[in-house]
N, C-alpha and C positions, 0 to 999 in steps of 0.2 A: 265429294267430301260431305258427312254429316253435319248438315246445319239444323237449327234446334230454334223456336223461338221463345228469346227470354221473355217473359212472362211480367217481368217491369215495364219493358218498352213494347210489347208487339210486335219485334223486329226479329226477322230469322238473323242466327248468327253461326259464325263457323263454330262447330261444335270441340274444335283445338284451334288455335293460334296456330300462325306461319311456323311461328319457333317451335319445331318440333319437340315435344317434353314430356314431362309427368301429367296426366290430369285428375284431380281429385274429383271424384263422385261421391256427393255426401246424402243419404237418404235419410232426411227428416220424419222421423213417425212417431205422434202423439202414442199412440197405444197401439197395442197387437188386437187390431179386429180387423172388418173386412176392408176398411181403409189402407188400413196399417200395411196390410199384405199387399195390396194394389200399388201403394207405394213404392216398396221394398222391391215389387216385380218389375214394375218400369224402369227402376234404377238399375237390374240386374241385365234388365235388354242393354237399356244404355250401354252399360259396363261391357255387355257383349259387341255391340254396336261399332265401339270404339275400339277392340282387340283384333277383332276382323279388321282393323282397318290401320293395324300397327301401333295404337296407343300405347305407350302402356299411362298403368289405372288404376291407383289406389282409391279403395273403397270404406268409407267413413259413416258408420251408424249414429245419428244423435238423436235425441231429445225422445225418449221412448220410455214410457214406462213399462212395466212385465215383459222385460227385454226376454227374458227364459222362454216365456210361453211365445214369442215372437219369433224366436231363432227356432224353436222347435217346429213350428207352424211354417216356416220358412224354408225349411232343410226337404219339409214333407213335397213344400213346392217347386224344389229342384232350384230353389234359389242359392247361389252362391254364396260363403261366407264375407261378411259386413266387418270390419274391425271397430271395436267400439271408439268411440268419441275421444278423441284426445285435445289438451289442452298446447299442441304445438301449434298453433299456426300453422304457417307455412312453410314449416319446419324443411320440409323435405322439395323446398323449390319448384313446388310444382307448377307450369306453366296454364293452366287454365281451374276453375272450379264450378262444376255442373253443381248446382242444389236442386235434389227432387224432391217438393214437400206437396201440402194441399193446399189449397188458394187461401192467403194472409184471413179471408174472412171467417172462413170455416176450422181456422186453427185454434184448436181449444187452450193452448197455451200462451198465445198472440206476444205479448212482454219480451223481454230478452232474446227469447228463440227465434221470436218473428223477423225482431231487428239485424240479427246476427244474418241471416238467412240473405237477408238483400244488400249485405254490405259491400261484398263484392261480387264477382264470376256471375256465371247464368242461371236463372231460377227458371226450374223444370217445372211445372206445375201438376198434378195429377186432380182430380175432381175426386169427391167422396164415393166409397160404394159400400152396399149394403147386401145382404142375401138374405130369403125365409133363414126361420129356423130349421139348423142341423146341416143347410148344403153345405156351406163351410169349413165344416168341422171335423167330414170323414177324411182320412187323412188316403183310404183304399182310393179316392178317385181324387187326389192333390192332382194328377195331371187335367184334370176333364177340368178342376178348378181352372187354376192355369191358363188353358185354353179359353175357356170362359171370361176371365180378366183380361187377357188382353185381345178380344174380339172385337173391345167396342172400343171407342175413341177414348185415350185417355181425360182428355178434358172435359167429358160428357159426362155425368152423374151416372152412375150404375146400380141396377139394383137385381140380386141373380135368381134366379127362384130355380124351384125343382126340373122345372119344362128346359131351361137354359144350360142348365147341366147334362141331362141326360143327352141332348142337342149337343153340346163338346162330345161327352162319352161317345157318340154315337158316330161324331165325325174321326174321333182318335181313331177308335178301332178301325174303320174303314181304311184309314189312310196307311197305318201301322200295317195292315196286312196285305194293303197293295205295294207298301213299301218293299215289305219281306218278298213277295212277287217278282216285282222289278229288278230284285236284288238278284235274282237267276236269270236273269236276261243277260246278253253280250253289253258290255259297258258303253257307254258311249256320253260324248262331253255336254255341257249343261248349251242349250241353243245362248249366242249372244244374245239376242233380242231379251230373251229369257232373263238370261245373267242382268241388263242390264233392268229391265223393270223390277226385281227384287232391290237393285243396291239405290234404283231409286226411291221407291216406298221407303224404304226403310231411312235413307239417306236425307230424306224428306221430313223433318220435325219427330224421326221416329216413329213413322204411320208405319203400326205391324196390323192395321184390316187389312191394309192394300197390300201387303205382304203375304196375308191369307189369302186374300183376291187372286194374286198370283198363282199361287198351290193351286187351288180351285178351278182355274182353268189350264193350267197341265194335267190337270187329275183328269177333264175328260178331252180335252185335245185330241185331237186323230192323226197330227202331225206330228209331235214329240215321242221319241221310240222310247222304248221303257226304259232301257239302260239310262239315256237321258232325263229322264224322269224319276229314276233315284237317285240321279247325281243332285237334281235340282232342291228334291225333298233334302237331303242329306245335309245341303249346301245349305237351303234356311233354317232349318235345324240349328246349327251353329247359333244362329240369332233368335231363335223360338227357344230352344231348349225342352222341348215336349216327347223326346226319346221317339222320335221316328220312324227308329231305326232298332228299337229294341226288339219287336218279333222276328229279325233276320236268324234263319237257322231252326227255331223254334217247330217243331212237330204243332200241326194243323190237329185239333180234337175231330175223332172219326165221328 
């Protein structure tokens, strides 16, 4: 079971209640910059996190200004659509409410939005992040972003520069095209052992490094047969969301 540590107490908690329900994922983002996106990304694993795992999960955008230039910047990043802020409550009976924002300190709004935030459910907390100018901005490498976001701990300060990017770009492609590879081999089931250290990283306060960690040592394994090893890509994929699996089929440039 995904347990997550709220951010008010320091306590892992279940990431649902016993009573199986609704859960609200509500992603708090002051403004669409590289913060903003880091936020919206973690909330989108989340929201992945908990689907894999039978939730279902309605998804709540608030307190955002240049909400346009946010969702546009967001759709580039393979992020899911947010439904805007609504004034029901808890309208819809949901049985739990994850808040993913930035730590109360670093919130440029702090007032009402801060307060609302810790009122009830669990507060996800994401740390600020920054990039040079322009990495951010091309929309041709939103995946190698992506990848880059959530490489490092979410609660660790980030800051991405040009070396950090081409470092994602560089691991995508590799991975993307041994995927497509793999994908011609005799199929064959993901090892348990396998299966289970993904659903613990992940399961784990949402640690997606240790999740890469995982990849990373099936990518050069000598025990895992390839079939196996696209199952495996395939299967955290689901929870990456970084198209894995998009150069399957694709003609190889002579």
């Amino acid at each position: 079971m995904l347990r997550i540590t709220d951010a008010r107490t320091g306590e892992p908690t279940d990431a649902t209640p016993a009573r199986r329900g609704l859960t609200r994922v509500e992603a708090h983002v002051p403004r669409p910059d590289t913060t903003g996106l880091r936020v919206l990304l973690v909330a989108d694993v989340l929201v992945r996190a908990l689907e894999i795992s039978g939730t279902p999960v309605w998804t709540v955008l608030t307190g955002t200004e240049g909400r346009t230039e946010l969702r546009a910047r967001a759709t580039a990043l393979g992020i899911r659509p947010f439904e805007d802020e609504r004034d029901s409550g808890s309208g819809l009976g949901e049985a739990q409410v994850l808040r993913v924002c930035v730590p109360e300190a670093g919130s440029a709004d702090g007032g009402a939005a801060g307060r609302d935030e810790t009122a009830n459910g669990l507060r996800v907390e994401v740390a600020p992040a920054d990039a040079d100018s322009g990495v951010a901005d091309d929309d041709e490498r939103a995946s190698a972003l992506r990848l880059a976001l959530l490489a490092s701990p979410r609660r660790e300060p980030l800051r991405l520069d040009e070396a950090a990017l081409t470092d994602a770009e560089d691991t995508l492609r590799r991975w993307r095209g041994a995927v497509a590879t793999w994908a011609t081999r005799p199929s064959g089931p993901i090892p348990d052992p396998v299966r289970q250290q993904l659903r613990a990283a992940w399961e784990d306060d949402l640690d997606v490094p240790a999740v890469l960690a995982v990849l990373r040592k099936v990518e050069t394994s000598g025990t895992v047969p390839d079939g196996a090893r696209f199952e495996t890509y395939a299967y955290a994929d689901r929870l990456l969301g970084l198209e894995l699996t998009r150069d399957i089929g694709r003609e190889t440039p002579s």
